[in-house]
C-alpha positions in Angstrom: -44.2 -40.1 -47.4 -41.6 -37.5 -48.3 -37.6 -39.1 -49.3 -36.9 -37.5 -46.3 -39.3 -39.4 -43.9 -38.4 -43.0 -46.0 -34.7 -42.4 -44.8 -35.6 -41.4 -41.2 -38.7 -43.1 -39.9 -38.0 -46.9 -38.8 -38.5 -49.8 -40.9 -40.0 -52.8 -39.9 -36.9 -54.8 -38.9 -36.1 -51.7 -36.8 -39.6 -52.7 -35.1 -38.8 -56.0 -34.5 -35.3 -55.1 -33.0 -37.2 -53.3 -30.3 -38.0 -57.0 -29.3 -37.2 -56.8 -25.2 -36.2 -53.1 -25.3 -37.8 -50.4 -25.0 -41.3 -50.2 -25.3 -43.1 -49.5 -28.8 -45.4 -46.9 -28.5 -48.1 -46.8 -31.4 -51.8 -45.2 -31.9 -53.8 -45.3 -35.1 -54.4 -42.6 -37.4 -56.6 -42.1 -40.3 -56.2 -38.4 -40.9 -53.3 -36.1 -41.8 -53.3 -33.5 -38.7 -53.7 -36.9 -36.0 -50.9 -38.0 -37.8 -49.2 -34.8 -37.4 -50.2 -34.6 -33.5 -48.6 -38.3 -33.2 -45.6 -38.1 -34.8 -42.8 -37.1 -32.5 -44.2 -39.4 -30.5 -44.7 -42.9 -32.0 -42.7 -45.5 -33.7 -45.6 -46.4 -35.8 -48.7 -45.3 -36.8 -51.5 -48.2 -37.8 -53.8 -46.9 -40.5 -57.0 -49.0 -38.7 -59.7 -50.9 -40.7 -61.1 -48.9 -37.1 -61.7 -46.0 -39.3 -64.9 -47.4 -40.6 -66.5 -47.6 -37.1 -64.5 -44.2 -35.8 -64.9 -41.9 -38.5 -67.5 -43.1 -40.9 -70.0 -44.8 -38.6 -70.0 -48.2 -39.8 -71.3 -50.7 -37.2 -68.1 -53.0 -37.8 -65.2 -53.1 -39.4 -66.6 -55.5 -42.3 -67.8 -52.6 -44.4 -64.6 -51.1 -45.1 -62.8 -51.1 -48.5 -59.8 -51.0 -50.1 -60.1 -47.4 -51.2 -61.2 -46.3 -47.9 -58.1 -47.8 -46.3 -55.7 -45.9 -49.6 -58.1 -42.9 -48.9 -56.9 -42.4 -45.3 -53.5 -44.3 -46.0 -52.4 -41.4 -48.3 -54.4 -38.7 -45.8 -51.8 -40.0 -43.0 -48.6 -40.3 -44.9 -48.8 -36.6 -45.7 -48.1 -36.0 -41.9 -45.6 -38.4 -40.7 -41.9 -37.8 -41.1 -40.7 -40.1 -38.2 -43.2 -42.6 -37.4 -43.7 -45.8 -39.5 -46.6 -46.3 -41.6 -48.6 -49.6 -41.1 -52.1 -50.2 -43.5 -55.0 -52.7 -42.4 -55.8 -54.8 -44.9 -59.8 -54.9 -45.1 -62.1 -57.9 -44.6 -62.2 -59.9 -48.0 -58.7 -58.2 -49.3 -56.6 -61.3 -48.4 -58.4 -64.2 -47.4 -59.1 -65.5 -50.6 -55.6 -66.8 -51.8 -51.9 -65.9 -51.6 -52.0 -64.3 -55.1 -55.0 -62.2 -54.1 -53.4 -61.0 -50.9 -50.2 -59.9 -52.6 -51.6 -58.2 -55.3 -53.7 -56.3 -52.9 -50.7 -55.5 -50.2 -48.7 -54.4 -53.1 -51.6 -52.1 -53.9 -52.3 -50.3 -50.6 -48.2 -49.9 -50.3 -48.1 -48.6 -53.7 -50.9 -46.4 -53.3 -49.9 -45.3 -50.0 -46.1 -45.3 -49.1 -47.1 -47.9 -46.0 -44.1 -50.0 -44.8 -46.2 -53.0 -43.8 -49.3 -54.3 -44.0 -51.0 -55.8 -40.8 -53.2 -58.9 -41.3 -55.6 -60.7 -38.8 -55.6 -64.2 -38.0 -53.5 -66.8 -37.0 -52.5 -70.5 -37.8 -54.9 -69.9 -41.4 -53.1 -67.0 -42.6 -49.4 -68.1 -41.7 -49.1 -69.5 -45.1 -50.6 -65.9 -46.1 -48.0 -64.1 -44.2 -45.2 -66.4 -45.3 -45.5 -65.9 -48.8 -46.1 -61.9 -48.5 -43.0 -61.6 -46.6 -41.2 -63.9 -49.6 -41.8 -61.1 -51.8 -40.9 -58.1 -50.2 -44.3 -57.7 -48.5 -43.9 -56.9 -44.5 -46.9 -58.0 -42.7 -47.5 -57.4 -38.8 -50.2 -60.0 -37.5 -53.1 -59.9 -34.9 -54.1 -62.5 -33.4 -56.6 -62.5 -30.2 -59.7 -60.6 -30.7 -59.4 -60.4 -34.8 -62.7 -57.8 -35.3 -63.0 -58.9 -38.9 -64.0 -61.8 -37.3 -66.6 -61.1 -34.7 -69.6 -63.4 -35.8 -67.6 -66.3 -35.5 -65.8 -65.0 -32.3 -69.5 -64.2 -31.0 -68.7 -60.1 -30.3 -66.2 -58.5 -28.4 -65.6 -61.3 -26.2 -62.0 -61.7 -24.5 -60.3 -64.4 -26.1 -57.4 -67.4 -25.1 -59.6 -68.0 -21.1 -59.5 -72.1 -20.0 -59.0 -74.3 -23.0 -58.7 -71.9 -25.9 -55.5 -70.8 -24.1 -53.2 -73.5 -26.3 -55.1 -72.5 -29.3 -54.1 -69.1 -29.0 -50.1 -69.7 -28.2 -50.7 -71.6 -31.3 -51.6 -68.9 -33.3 -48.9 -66.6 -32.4 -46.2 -69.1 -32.1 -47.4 -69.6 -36.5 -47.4 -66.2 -37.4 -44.5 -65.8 -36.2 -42.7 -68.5 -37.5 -44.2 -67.6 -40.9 -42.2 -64.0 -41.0 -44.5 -61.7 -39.2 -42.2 -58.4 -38.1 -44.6 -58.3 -35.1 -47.9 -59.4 -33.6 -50.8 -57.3 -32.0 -52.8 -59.4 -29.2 -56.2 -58.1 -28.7 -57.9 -58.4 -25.7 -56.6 -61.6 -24.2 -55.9 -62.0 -20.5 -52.9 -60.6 -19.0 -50.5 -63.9 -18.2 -51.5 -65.7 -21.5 -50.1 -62.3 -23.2 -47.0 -62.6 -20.9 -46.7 -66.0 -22.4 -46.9 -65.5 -25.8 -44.1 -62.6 -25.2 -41.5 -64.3 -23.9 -42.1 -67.7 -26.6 -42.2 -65.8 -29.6 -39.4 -64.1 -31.6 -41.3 -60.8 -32.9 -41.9 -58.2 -30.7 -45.8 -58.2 -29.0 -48.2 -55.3 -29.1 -51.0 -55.3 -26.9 -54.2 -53.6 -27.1 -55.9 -54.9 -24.1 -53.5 -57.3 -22.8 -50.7 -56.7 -20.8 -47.8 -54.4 -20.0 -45.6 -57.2 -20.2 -45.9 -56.8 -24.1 -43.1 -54.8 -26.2 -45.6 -52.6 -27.1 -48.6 -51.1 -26.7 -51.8 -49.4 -29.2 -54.7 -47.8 -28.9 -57.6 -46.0 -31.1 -56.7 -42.6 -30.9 -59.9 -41.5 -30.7 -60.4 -43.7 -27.6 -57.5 -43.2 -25.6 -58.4 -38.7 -26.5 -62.0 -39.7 -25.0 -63.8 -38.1 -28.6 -66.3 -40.9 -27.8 -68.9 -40.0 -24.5 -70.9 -43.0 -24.8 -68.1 -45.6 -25.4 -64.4 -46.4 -23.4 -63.5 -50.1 -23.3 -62.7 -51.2 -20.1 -58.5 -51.8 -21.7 -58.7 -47.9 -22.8 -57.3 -45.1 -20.4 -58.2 -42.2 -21.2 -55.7 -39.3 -21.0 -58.2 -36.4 -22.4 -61.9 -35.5 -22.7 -61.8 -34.0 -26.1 -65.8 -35.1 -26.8 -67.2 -33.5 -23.8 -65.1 -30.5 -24.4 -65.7 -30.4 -28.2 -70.1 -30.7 -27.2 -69.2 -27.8 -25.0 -67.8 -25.8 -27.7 -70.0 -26.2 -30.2 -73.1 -25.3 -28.0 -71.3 -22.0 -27.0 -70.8 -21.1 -30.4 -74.5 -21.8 -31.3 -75.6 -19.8 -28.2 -73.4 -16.8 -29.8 -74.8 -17.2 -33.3 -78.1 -17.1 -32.0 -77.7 -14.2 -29.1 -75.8 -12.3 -32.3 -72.7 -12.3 -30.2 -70.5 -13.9 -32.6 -69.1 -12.6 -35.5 -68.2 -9.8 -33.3 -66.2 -6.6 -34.7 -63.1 -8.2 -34.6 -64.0 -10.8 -36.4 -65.8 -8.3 -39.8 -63.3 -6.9 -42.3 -64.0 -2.9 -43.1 -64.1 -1.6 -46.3 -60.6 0.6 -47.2 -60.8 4.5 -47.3 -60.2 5.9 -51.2 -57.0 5.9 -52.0 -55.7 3.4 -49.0 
């Protein structure tokens, strides 16, 4: 990010002031002209682990790596100048110890110009998050559906339904309490995400959960409708960009093979002597 865009996009504690206010409105981003297109138009942009699955065609998100994540980090900082910067930390970057997670948050914001850091997990990581935030680290948790950990979650499965309900509230109530400038819930019913709103501090964002949070994300990608064989039930889609992009690129091929395209005004001429 440019001096410019350190002294005018928000900073974290300006996130969590938004606490009750007006909605935060974030997307993800992993590329410098989404970043761009978002802008004007977000208070943050979350550089997703996501990106393995969306751009590089990984299965999960357990493949991705630390340079992946500075890769696209870097990629998105060149096109923001209002919007916050948030970084996932990958799988494996921060579980291992306290030490171990600093030294790699400090990395990616080093590498990167991120603000934060976000971090999955809940009452296991609040130590995590705790001693982050102690040095100078701001972390946003994500409790819920945590993707790094979908084979012990069992899949995609909505989480905090009957019992597992406390648990949850648990989680959110610790990550909190440990420092965390806000929390993403992930696909949790709507009244349990109300719940968790109004008992925690930090402000809530929700990516398949409930308008009732102070916030609101989605993958970019999702919510443009690039995928045509994929839309999550919690994603609304407000364009068609993969249909219309297929339909594009078959025109063009139809040209190049019909010899329609380049036409004349696409060729340059060769200059008269002496022009």
């Amino acid at each position: 990010m440019s001096a410019t865009a350190q002294k005018t996009a928000p900073m974290p504690g300006d996130i969590r002031a938004m606490k009750g206010g007006t909605p935060i409105v974030s997307l993800t981003a992993y590329t410098t002209p989404m970043a761009r297109m978002m802008d004007a138009h977000c208070d943050f942009a979350l550089v997703g682990d996501s990106v393995g699955m969306v751009l590089h065609g990984l299965p999960s998100t357990l493949g991705v790596t630390m340079e992946m994540m500075v890769m696209h980090g870097r990629a998105v900082s060149r096109g923001l100048s209002r919007a916050m910067m948030v970084v996932d930390m990958p799988f494996g970057s921060y579980e291992e110890s306290t030490a171990h997670a600093f030294r790699n948050a400090a990395h990616l914001m080093a590498e990167t110009g991120a603000a934060a850091v976000k971090l999955e997990g809940g009452r296991h990581m609040a130590d995590t998050i705790a001693f982050l935030v102690a040095r100078g680290v701001p972390v946003m948790a994500h409790v819920g559906l945590t993707p790094q950990s979908l084979n012990t979650l069992g899949g995609y499965k909505v989480q905090g339904r009957g019992d597992a309900a406390e648990a949850l509230v648990a989680d959110a109530r610790a990550v909190d309490e440990a420092g965390a400038f806000a929390v993403v819930l992930e696909k949790i019913t709507a009244p349990l995400a109300d719940r968790i709103t109004a008992e925690i501090a930090a402000p809530t964002i929700g990516i398949g959960a409930s308008p009732g949070c102070d916030g609101q994300i989605l993958v970019v990608d999702d919510m443009l409708g690039m995928f045509t064989d994929f839309r999550p039930k919690f994603v609304k889609r407000y364009a068609q960009l993969g249909q219309t992009g297929e339909a594009a690129i078959a025109a063009y091929a139809e040209d190049v093979r019909a010899r329609r395209f380049p036409a004349s005004e696409h060729l340059f001429a060769e200059k008269a002597p002496g022009a």
